[in-house]
C-alpha positions in Angstrom: -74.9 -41.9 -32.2 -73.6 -41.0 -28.4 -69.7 -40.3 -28.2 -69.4 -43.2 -26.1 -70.7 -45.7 -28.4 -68.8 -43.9 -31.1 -65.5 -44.8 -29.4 -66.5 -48.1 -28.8 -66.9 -49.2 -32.4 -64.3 -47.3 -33.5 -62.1 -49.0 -31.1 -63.3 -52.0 -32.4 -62.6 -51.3 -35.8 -58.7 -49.9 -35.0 -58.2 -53.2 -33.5 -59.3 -55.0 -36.5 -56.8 -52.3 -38.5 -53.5 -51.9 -36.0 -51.6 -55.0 -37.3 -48.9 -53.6 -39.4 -50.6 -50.3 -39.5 -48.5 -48.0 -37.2 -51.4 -45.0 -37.8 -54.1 -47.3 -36.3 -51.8 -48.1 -33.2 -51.8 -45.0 -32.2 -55.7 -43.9 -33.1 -56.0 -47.2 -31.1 -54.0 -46.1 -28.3 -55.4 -42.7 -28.2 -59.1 -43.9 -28.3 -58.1 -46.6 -25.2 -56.6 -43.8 -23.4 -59.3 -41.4 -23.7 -61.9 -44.4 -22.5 -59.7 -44.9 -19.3 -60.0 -40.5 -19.1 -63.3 -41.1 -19.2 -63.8 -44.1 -16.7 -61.7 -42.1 -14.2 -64.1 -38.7 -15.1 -67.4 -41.2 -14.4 -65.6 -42.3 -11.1 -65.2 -38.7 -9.9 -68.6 -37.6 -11.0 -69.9 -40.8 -9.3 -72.3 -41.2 -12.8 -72.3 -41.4 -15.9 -71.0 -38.0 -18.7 -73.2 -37.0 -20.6 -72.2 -36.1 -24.6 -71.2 -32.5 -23.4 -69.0 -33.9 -20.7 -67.1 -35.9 -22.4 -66.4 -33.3 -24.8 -65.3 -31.1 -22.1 -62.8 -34.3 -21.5 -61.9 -34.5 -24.9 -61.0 -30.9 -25.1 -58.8 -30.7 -22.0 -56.8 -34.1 -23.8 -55.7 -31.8 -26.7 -55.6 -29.0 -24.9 -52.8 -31.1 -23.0 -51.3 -32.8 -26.4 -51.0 -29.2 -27.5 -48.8 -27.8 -24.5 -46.7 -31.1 -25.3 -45.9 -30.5 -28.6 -44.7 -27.3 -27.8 -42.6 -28.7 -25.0 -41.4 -31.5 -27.5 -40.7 -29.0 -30.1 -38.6 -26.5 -28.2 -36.6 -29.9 -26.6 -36.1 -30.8 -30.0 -37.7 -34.0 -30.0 -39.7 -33.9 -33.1 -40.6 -37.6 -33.0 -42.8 -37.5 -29.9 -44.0 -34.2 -31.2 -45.4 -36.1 -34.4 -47.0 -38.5 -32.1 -48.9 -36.1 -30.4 -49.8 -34.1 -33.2 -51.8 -37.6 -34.4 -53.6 -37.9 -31.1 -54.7 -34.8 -31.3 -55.8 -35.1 -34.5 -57.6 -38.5 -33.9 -59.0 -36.6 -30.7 -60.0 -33.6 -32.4 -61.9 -35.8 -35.1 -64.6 -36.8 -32.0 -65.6 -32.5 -31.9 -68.4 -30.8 -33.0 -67.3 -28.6 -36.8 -65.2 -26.1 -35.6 -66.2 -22.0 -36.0 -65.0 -20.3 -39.1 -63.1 -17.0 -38.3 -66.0 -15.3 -39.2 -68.6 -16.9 -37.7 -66.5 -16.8 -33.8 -65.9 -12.5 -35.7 -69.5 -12.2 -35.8 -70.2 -14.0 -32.2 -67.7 -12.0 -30.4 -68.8 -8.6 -32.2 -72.1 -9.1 -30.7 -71.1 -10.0 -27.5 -68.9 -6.6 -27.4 -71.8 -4.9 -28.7 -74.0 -6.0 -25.9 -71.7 -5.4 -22.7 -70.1 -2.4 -24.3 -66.3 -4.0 -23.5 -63.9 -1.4 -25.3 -60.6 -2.0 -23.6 -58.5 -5.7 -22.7 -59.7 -5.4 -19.1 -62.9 -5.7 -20.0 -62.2 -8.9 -22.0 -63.6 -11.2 -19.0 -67.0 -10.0 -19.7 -66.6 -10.3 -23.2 -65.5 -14.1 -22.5 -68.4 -14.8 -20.1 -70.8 -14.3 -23.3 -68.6 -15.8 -25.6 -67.6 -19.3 -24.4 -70.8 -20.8 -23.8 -72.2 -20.2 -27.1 -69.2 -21.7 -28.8 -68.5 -24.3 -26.1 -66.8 -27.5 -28.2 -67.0 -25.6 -30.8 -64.0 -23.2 -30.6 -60.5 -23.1 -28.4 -60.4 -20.5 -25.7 -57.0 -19.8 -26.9 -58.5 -18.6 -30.1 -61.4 -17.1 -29.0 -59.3 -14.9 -26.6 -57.2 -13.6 -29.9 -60.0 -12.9 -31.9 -61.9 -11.0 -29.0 -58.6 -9.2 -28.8 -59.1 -8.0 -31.9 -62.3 -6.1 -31.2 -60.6 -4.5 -27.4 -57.8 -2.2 -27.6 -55.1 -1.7 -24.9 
């Protein structure tokens, strides 16, 4: 089933579920949210996203949600921390399975191999092989700290 239509009915279904259930309110909220981001996406691109697009959307959202909780966090405001922690979560539940460690290890060990990267400057080439292969299906963040693994100083 597209992404799109995925949302839909489980918009549907949260609206059925939010009365008196403070966990659907906000997977409702996030899932209205991320349909406006993606309206607003559609009226930049001037068409429709494709399944791949909207993941790209999707990712940026808890990329976002992330940098907030750690904003919340350090301002000691644990409660709007929490909340974003569950939109992420609801968010991250619309991905593709994530990489194990070892499969992004074995990935990035290859992609070292083939441009013969040895040191952190090099990481950008490593990076250029990388990503697309595990595109939705890894954090940058990560990836970076696992290729840095491989690359010394």
């Amino acid at each position: 089933m597209p992404i799109k239509d995925q949302l839909n009915e489980d918009m549907k279904s949260a609206m059925r579920a939010a009365a008196g259930n403070p966990d659907e309110k906000i997977r409702l909220g996030t899932i209205r949210f991320l349909n406006a981001e993606l309206k607003n996406a559609e009226i930049t691109k001037k068409e429709p996203l494709s399944d791949e697009e909207i993941l790209e959307v999707i990712q940026r959202q808890i990329k976002r949600r992330r940098e907030s909780i750690e904003q919340y966090r350090k301002g000691g405001r644990n409660d709007l921390a929490d909340k974003e922690e569950k939109e992420s979560a609801v968010l991250a539940g619309y991905l593709p399975e994530q990489l194990s460690d070892d499969e992004l290890r074995t990935i990035i060990k290859g992609a070292v191999e083939q441009t013969g990267a040895s040191t952190k400057r090099e990481m950008g080439k490593v990076m250029a092989i990388v990503m697309p292969q595990v595109k939705g299906k890894a954090d940058g963040r990560r990836v970076n700290e696992v290729a840095s693994e491989f690359l010394s100083g």
